[in-house]
C-alpha beads as a LAMMPS data file, in Angstrom:
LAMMPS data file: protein, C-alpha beads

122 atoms
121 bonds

1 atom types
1 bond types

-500.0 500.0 xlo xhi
-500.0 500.0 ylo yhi
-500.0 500.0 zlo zhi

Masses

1 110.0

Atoms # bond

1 1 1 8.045 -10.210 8.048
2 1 1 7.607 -6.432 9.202
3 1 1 6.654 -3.736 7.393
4 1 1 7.576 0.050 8.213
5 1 1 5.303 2.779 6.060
6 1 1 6.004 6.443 5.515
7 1 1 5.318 9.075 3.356
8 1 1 1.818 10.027 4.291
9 1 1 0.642 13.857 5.213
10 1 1 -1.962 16.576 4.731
11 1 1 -2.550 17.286 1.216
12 1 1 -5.614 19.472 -0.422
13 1 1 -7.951 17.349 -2.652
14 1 1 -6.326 16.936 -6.053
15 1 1 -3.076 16.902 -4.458
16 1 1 -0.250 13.932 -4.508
17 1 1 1.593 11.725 -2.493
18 1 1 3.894 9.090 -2.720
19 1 1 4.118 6.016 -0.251
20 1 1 6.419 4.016 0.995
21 1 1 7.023 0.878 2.754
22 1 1 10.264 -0.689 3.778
23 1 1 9.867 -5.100 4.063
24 1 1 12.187 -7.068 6.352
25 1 1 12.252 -10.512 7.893
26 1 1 11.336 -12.890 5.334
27 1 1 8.408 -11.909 2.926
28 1 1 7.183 -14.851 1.246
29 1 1 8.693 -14.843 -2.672
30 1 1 5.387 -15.860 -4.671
31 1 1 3.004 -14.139 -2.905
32 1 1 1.916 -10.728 -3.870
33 1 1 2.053 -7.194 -1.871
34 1 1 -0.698 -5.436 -1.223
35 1 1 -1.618 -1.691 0.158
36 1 1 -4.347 -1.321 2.731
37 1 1 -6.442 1.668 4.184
38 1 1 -8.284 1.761 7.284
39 1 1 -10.382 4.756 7.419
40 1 1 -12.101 5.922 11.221
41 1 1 -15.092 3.509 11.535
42 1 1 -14.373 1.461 9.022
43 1 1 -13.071 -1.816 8.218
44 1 1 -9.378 -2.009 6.575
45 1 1 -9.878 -2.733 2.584
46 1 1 -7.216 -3.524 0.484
47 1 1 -6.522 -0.836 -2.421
48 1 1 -3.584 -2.159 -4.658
49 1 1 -1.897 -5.177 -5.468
50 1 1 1.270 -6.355 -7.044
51 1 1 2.858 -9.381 -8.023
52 1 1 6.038 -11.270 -7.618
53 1 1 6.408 -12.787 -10.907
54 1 1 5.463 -10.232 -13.231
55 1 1 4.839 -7.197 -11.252
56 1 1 1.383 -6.594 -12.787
57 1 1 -0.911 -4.820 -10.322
58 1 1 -4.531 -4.710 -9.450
59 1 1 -6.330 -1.535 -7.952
60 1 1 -9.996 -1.297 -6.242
61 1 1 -12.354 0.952 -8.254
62 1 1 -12.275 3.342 -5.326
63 1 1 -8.924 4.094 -6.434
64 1 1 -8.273 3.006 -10.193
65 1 1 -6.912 5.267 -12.408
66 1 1 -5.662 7.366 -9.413
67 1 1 -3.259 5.063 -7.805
68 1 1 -0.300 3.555 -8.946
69 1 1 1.720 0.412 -6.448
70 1 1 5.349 -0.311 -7.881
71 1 1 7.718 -2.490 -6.401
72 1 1 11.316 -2.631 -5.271
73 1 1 12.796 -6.680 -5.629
74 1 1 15.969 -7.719 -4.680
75 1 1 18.644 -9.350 -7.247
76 1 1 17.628 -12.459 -5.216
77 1 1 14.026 -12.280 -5.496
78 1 1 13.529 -10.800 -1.948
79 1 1 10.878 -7.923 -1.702
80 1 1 12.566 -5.227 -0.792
81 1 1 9.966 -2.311 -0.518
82 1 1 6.990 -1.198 -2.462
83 1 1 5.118 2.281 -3.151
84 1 1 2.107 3.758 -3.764
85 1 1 1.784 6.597 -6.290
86 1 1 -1.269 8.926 -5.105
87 1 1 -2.752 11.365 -8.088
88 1 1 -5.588 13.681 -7.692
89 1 1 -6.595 12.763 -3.839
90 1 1 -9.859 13.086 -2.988
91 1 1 -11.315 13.165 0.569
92 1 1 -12.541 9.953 0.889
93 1 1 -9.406 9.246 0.457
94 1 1 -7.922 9.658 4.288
95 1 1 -7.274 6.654 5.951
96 1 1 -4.171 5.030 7.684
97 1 1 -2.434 3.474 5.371
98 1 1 -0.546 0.145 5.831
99 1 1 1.213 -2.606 3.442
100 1 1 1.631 -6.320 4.149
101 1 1 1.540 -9.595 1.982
102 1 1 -1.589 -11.049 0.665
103 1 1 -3.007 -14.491 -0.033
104 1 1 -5.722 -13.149 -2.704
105 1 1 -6.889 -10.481 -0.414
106 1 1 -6.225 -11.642 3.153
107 1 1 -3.175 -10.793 5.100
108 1 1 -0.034 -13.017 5.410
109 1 1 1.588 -11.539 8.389
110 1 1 -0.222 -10.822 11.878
111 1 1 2.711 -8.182 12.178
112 1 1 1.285 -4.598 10.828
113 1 1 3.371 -1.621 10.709
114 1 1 2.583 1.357 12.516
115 1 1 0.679 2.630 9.182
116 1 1 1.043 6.169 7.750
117 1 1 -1.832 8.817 7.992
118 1 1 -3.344 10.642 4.571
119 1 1 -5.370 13.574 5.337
120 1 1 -7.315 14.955 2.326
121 1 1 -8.320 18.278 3.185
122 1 1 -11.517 19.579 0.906

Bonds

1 1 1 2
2 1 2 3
3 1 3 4
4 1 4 5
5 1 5 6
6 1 6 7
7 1 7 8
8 1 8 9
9 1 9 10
10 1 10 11
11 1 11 12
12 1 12 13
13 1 13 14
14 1 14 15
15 1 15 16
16 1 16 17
17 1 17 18
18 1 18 19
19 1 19 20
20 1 20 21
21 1 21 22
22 1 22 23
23 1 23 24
24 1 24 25
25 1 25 26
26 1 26 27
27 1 27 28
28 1 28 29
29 1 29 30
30 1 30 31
31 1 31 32
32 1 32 33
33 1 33 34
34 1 34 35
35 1 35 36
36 1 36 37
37 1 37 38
38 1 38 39
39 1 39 40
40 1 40 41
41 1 41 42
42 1 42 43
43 1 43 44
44 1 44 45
45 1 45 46
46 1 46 47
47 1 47 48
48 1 48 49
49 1 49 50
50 1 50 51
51 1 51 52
52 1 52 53
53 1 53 54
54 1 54 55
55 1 55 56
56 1 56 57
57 1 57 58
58 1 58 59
59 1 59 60
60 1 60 61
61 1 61 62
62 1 62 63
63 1 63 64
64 1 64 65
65 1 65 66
66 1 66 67
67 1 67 68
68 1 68 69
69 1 69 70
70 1 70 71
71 1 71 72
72 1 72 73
73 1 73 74
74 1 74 75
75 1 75 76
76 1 76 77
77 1 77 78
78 1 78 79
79 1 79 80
80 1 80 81
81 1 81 82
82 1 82 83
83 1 83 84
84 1 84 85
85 1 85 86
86 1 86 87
87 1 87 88
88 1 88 89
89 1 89 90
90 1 90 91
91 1 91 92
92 1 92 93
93 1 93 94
94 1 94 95
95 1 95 96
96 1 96 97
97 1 97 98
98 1 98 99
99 1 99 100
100 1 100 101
101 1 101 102
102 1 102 103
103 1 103 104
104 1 104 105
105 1 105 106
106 1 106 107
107 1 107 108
108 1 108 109
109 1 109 110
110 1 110 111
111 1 111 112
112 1 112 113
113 1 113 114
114 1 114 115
115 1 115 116
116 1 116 117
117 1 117 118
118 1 118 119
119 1 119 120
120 1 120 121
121 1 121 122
């Protein structure tokens, strides 16, 4: 599969944005979609997750209550694209953002997107 992000930018803390990720190639039905961060000197850390079958989702603290993944699925059970809804933005919060599919936390596809950049300005 390959995965093609947008929507990031310079925001002021407290501010929004909305992410995006376009899927093509095959995702796996089943398995769930996940949004990543990789943040300078850091290791990348998944931050949302969301489910084929019932499109619950799952958040890490850092970002619960903040965040909000949805999901796009085609009539034919293809993912199609997901987002990530991001409230009140704090700082820590800038990172390179990326999507892919997960197998509990670890990713499916060697093939990353180019990511999207949030900047959190304080």
């Amino acid at each position: 599969a390959q995965f093609r992000e947008s929507g990031g930018g310079l925001v002021q803390a407290g501010g929004t944005l909305r992410l995006s990720c376009e899927i093509s190639g095959g995702a796996l039905s089943g398995y769930p979609m996940a949004w990543f961060r990789q943040a300078p000197g850091k290791d990348r850390e998944v931050v949302a997750r969301i489910y084929w079958n019932d499109d619950s989702t799952e958040y890490s603290d850092a970002v619960k209550g903040r965040f909000t993944m949805s999901s796009v699925i085609s009539s034919n059970g293809i993912w199609k694209t997901v987002f990530l809804q991001m409230n009140s933005l704090k700082p820590e919060d800038t990172a390179v953002y990326y999507c892919n599919q997960v197998d509990r936390n670890m990713p499916i596809w060697n093939s990353w997107g180019q990511g999207t950049q949030v900047t959190v300005s304080s």
